[in-house]
Residue, then its C-alpha position, 0 to 999 in steps of 0.5 A: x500500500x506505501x508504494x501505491x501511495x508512492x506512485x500517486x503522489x510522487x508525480x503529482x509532487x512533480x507538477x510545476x507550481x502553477x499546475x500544483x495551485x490549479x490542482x489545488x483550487x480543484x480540490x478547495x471547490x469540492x472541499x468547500x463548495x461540495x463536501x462543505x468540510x466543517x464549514x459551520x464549525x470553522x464559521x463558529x470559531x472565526x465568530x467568537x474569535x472576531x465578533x468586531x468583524x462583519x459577517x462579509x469579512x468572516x466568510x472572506x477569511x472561511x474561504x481563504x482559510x480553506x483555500x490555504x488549507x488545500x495549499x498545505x497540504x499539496x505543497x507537502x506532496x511537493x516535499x517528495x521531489x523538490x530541491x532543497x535549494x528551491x525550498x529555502x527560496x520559498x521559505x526564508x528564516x532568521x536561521x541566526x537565532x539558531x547558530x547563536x544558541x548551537x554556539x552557546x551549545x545550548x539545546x532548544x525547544x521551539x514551539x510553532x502553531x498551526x500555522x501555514x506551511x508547518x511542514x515546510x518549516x519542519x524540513x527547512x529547519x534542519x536545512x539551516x540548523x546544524x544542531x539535530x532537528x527533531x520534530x514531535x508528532x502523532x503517528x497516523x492510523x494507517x501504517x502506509x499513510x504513516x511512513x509516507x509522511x515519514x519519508x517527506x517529514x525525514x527528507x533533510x535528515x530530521x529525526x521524528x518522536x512519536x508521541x506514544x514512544x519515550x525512545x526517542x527522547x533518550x536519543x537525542x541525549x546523545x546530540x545537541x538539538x532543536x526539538x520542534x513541537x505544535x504546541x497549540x492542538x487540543x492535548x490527549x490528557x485533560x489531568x495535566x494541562x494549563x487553561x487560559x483564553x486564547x481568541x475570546x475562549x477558554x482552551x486547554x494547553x499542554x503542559x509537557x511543552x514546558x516541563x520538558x524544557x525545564x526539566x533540560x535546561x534547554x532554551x525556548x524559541x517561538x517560531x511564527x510563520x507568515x505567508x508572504x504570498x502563494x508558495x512563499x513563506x517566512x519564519x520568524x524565530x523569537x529567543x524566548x529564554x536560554x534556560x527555561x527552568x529560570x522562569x516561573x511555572x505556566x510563563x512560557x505557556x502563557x507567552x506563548x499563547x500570546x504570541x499565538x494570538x498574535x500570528x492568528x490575528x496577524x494572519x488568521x487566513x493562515x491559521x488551520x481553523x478546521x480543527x476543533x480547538x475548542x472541543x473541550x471545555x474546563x467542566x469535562x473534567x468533573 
């Protein structure tokens, strides 16, 4: 089945960029128009999170959303076959911040959101690193589908650490690295978590992220993504701390629910609002 999968996506990877959003338009027009994929739940969370908008300007924002949405994911195809060369052109970063804390042989959690393109900046990230990226994810159900999105998200030399296995992390023991995290999904566990408004609602936040980086000593970076046009994307790294066990309990949390906000209302056609970030709330736990 993985090298069906192989034989599917790989020539579609190799679609010239123009026929690639082509493609991609094509499946916005079923997914939005056609299939309607959460459409009312998108629209509900854009009205709590932007009540001074109008009704027009929330729909501008659902169907850009949708439009990136699809962006994303073919220009993840697109990982399978382009030039590492070609990848940096589109997504540029202020990389320094990572040389700096590699020569201060520190190693470093950064936290990023769902933000446009994620998986770009995952693989771009240990192009421009020499520290040893490793990327936190949750395994996909189905093993074909999962290795897959090992060979795109692996292609520049990244490590993966699944969520459901300690393993990894005693790897990294052995290397000084960077280990990215999507610190804004709805966590698995509701016992152990850091609630807090983020866009006019309460959400549960996962308080690993942050005891992990104490419990190392390792510095903490936020990562913003901004989409600069169609196919074109930059990062902005922010130094957070160079040691996060130097700060109080729940501070990096918080900060970076703040910066979260910040790219979400910066950009929030940018942002996956497809997912149901709202899901819980604080009584599910009584």
């Amino acid at each position: 089945m993985y090298y069906l999968l192989l034989a599917i996506f790989y020539p579609i990877s190799l679609l010239p960029f123009p026929a690639l959003y082509l493609l991609s338009d094509f499946v916005y027009f079923l997914l939005y128009y056609m299939i309607g994929y959460r459409k009312e739940l998108v629209a509900e969370s854009l009205l709590y999170a932007f009540p001074e908008k109008n009704a027009g300007e929330l729909e501008q924002i659902r169907k850009r959303c949708y439009h990136n949405f699809c962006d994303q994911w073919l220009e993840t195809v697109k990982l399978l076959s382009i030039s590492d060369k070609e990848l940096n052109r589109r997504m540029t970063g202020n990389w320094e911040v990572f040389a700096r804390l590699n020569s201060a042989e520190k190693n470093t959690y950064a936290l990023l959101g769902h933000t446009f393109n994620w998986e770009w900046a995952n693989v771009v990230c240990q192009l421009n690193a020499q520290q040893q990226f490793a990327g936190v994810y949750l395994p996909a159900t189905d093993k074909a589908f999962d290795r897959l999105l090992q060979k795109i998200r692996t292609r520049s030399g990244a490590w993966l650490i699944s969520m459901h296995a300690k393993k990894g992390m005693a790897r990294l023991q052995q290397v000084r690295y960077i280990m990215g995290l999507i610190a804004d999904q709805n966590p698995s566990n509701l016992n152990n978590v850091y609630w807090t408004d983020f866009m006019n609602r309460e959400a549960p936040f996962f308080k690993g992220t942050e005891l992990l980086a104490s419990r190392n000593k390792a510095a903490v970076v936020f990562a913003g993504i901004h989409r600069v046009k169609r196919g074109y994307y930059d990062v902005k790294l922010e130094h957070i701390t160079d040691d996060a066990s130097l700060l109080p309990q729940n501070t990096i949390l918080q900060q970076y629910v703040t910066f979260m906000e910040r790219q979400v209302r910066n950009q929030p056609e940018n942002w996956m609002w497809t997912h149901n970030r709202w899901k819980y709330k604080r009584n599910d736990l009584q």
